[in-house]
BAVO-924134 format. One record per residue: residue in one letter; x, y negated, z negated of N, C-alpha, C in turn. Coordinates in steps of 0.1 Angstrom, whole numbers, plus 5000, padded with zeros to 4 digits. Layout:
REM BAVO-924134
AXYZXYZXYZ...
This chain:
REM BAVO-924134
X929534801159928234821162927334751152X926534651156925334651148924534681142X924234611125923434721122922134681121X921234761120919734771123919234711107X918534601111917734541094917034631089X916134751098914934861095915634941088X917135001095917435111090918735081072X918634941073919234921061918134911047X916434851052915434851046915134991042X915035121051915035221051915735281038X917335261043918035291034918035271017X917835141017917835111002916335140999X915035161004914235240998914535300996X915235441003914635570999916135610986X917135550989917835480976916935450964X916335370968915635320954914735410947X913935520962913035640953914035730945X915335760951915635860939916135830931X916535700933917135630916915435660908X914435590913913435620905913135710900X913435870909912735970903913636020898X915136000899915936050888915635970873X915735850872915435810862914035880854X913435870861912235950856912636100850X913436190861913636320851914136290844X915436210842916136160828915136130814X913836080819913436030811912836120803X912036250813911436350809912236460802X913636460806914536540800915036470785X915136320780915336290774913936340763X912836330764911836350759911836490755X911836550762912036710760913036740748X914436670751915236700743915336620728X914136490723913436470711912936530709X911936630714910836730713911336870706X912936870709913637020703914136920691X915236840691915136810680914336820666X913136730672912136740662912036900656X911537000666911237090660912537170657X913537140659914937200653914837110637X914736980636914636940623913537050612X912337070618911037090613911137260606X912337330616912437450617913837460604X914637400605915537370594915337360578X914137270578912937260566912337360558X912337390578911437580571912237680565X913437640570914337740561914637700550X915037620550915837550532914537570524X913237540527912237560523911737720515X911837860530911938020528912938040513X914437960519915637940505914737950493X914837860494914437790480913237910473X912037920480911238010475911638140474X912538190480913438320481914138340466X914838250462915538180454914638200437X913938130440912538090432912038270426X912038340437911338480436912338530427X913638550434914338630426914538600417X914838490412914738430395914338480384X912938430391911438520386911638640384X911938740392912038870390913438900380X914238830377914938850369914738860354X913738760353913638670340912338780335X911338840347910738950343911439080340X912039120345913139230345913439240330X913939110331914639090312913539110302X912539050301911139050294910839210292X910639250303910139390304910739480294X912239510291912739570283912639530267X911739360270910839400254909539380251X908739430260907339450262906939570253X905439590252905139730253904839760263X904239930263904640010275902539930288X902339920274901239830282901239720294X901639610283902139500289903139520302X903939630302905439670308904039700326X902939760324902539820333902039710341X901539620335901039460338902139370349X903439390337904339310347905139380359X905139530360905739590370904839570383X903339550380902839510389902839370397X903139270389904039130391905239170400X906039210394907239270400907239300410X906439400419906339460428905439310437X904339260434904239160443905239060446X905939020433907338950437908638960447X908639110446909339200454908939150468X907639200472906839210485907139050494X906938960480906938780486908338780488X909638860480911038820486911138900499X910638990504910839070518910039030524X909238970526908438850536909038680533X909138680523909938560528912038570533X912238660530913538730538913238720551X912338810555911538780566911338690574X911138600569910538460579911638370577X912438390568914038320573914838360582X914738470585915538540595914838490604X913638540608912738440620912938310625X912838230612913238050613914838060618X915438130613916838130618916738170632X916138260635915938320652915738180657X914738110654914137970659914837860663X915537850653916737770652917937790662X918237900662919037950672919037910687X917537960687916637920703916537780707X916337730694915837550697917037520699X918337560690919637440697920337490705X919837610712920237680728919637600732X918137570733917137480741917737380744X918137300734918837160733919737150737X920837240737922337230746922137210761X920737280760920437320774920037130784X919237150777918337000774919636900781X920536900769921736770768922536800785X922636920787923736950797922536900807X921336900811920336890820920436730825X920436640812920736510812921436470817X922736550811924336500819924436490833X923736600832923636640850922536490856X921836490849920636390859921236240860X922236210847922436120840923836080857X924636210856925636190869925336160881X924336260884923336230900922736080899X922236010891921935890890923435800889X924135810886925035690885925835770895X925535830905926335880920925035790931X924335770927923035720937922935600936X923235510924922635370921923135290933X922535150936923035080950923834990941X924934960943925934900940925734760941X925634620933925434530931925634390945
């Protein structure tokens, strides 16, 4: 049977739109999935960052702890109030590491998600391409 030049024109258009528009979700999904990175990098920062100040506090409160037992009872009243703010900044910054950690969690769920999205668009595209 003969084939029709319209319905071969036909064909490799509408061929050619979904290679287009797959390519395109790829593109968008690729974008998305820099977009978690980034904020998986940014969110990582924020933690080693919480660390570090966490770190920093308790130090601090050590090194007052020690001091305190050769204060007077004056001075002693001065730095227990230090203390107790220092305290407050290590349970809020405890705090907001566990959070960044929640975040983190979420983002490279997001991104597994992201990567498997690609694969998938990445297959449907190289199932669709017109063959050379």
């Amino acid at each position: 049977m003969p084939k029709n030049p319209d319905q071969d024109l036909l064909a490799i258009l509408i061929q050619s739109w979904l290679i287009a528009t797959l390519q395109d979700d790829l593109h968008a999904a690729e974008a998305r999935c820099n977009l978690l990175e980034k904020q998986l990098d940014y969110m990582r920062k924020m933690v080693h960052s919480a660390e570090h100040d966490r770190d920093t506090a308790v130090q601090r409160s050590a090194v007052l702890a020690q001091q305190i037992t050769q204060q007077s009872a004056e001075e002693i009243k001065g730095q227990l109030g230090k203390l107790t703010g220092l305290e407050r900044e290590h349970m809020k910054l405890t705090a907001s590491h566990s959070l960044a950690e929640g975040k983190i969690r979420d983002l490279e769920e997001r991104l597994r998600d992201e990567a498997h999205h690609r694969k998938l668009l990445e297959d449907r595209t190289a199932q669709v391409k017109i063959p050379p």
